[in-house]
Phi, psi and omega in degrees: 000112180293166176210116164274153212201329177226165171299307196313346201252347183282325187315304191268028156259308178316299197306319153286342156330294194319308188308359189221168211272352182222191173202146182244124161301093189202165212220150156255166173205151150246126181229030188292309168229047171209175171317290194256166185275165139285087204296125162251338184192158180236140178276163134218168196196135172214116181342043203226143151308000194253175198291353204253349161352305193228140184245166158252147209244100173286112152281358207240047210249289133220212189295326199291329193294111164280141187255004186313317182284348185295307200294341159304329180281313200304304206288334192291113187282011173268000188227117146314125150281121204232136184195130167271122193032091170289329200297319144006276181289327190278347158262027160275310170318302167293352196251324171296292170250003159080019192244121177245106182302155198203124330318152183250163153199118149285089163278022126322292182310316187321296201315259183016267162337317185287337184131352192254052151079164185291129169067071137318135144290132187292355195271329164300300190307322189299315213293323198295290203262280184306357194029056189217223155183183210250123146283097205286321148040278176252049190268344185248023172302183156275087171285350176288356203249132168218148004214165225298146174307181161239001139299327182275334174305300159338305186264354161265000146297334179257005157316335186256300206282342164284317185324315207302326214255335165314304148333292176260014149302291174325289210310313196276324178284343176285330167263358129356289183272332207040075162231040190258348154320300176291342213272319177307326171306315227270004161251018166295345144336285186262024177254331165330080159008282170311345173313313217256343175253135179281126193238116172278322173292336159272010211275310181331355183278335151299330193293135176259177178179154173259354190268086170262043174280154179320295179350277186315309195291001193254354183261301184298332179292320164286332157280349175276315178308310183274342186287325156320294142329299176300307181289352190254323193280355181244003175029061166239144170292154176316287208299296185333328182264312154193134266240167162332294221275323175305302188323283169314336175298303199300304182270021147306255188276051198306090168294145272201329199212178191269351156287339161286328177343300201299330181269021183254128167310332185208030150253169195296130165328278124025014205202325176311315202228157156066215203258017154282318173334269170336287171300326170290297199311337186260312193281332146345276191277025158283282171334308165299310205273005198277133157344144176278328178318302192278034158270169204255148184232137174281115192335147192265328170318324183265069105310063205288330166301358160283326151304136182266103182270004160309290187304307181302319193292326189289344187251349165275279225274359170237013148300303207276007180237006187263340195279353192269296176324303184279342184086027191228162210272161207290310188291333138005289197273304193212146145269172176306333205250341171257020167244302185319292173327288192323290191300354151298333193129297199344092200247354171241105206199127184293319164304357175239024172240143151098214175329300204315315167277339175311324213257312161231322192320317184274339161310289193282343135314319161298313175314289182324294167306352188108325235275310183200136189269168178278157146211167212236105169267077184051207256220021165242114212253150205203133166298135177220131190293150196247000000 
């Protein structure tokens, strides 16, 4: 098992990358106590028969070492970047250089699109397609610790290297069916730039809450704003400061002083005082004090009195049955929340663009309008014109 270890030696394995039509990707991290993650390692694999095909990449080798020639590999469009659930490592990559690999190919997504179902795993896809299998063994170690074991090396070596037989299945079945098209929409996504930056002014949008007056939400929109800020200028995790539920306590009883502080059921000792202390109590009355124009307004989509949910039950069962037909997995096509949307009026909707309508959106637009009802055929439920 190679281990790169200085830049000259990550260089001349890209520059033999570059000779082959792919490359397989693949990253350990720790982000348990900090913000942004931590790259402890890197996989990389190329479609060659020799024992030396796949390396693991040390960044943590020392100071000298550069990932410079990996991100020079990232760019060359002659060569596929192949990564299982991607989103994760490219946004270590972007946050680390500002680098989005390019051409992509996700097969977690491919599968999807192929018929195995929701969130693939990559330990299935090994078991399905490469006929082999994974020893998870070291999948929740300290990757941060050297140094790595021949077990941990093993199981991040085979990240890659089952990926190879995996790739080129998906690739040959997508263009088989020519869905090699859907898989390219959906990865416009995860090729976005913006997928990846954390916006402290949109992070309240995470937050759930069932009170969704402007008022509150301009107390949760500031207080979510600053616990953003404090953990990304301090590469802490969000929670260390304080957690969803603490959040939500707070523009409840948006408390005026640090002895109201003192009286909250869930937030961290540790919040109570000094300048977190502080920063709620100044997003508290940032909440109070915003202007009514600028208040935050509630997704009108997550509105559920607007939902028929007779019509939403009716657009699940011809979600499970269009998703049967094409073989492709259901959540994929729609979420609960864009079916939800739809039987609202909602028409900018994802499930109704791209792929999607061909496979459901126009169907389920028709459902809506009347046009055509469900019927039930021996174990097949199906749209029939009314």
């Amino acid at each position: 098992m190679k281990t790169i270890t200085t830049t000259d030696d990550l260089a001349a394995f890209c520059t033999w990358a570059r000779s082959f039509p792919y490359v397989t990707v693949d990253t350990e991290f720790l982000r348990e106590r900090t913000y942004y993650s931590k790259l402890c390692l890197v996989q990389l694999a190329v479609p060659d028969p020799s024992e030396d095909s796949a390396v693991l990449v040390d960044p943590l080798a020392g100071e000298g070492m550069s990932l410079a020639p990996l991100y020079e590999l990232f760019g060359d469009p002659s060569v596929v970047k192949v990564f299982h659930a991607a989103r994760q490592d490219l946004e270590i990559f972007h946050v680390d250089a500002g680098v989005i690999p390019a051409p992509l190919f996700d097969t977690q997504v491919a599968a999807m699109v192929c018929g195995f179902g929701e969130q693939a795993g990559y330990e299935t896809l090994v078991k399905k397609i490469a006929k082999s299998s994974v020893d998870k063994s070291s999948r929740f170690t300290d990757w941060s610790r050297r140094p790595l074991s021949d077990a941990q090396k093993s199981y991040a070596l085979a990240d890659v290297t089952h990926l190879r037989d995996i790739y080129e299945y998906l690739a040959r079945h997508l263009q088989s069916t020519g869905r090699a098209g859907w898989v390219e929409e959906e990865l416009g996504i995860l090729t976005d730039p913006e997928t990846y930056r954390a916006d402290p002014e949109e992070a309240w949008r995470r937050v759930k809450t069932r009170n969704t007056t402007p008022r509150f939400l301009a107390i949760v929109r500031e207080l979510a704003r600053f616990r953003e800020e404090h953990a990304q200028s301090r590469d802490i995790p969000r929670s260390r400061i304080y957690k969803d539920d603490a959040l939500v306590e707070l523009a409840s009883t948006k408390p005026q002083s640090v002895q109201d502080l003192g009286r909250s059921r869930l937030l961290l000792r540790e919040a109570r005082k000094g300048e977190i202390a502080d920063g709620i109590l100044a997003a508290v009355r940032a909440g109070q004090d915003c202007p009514e124009a600028d208040l935050p307004r509630p997704d009108k989509m997550q509105d559920r009195s607007q939902v028929n949910p007779a019509l939403a039950d009716m657009l699940r069962v011809l979600l499970k049955a269009k998703s049967e037909t094409y073989d492709v997995a259901s959540k994929l096509v729609a979420s609960a929340a864009d079916l939800d949307a739809i039987a609202g009026g909602a028409r900018d909707v994802q499930a109704l663009r791209g792929w999607r309508r061909d496979v459901f959106g126009a169907d389920a637009l028709r459902l809506c309008g009347g046009e055509i009802g469900l019927a039930v055929r021996g174990n097949v439920v199906e749209p029939v014109d009314i």
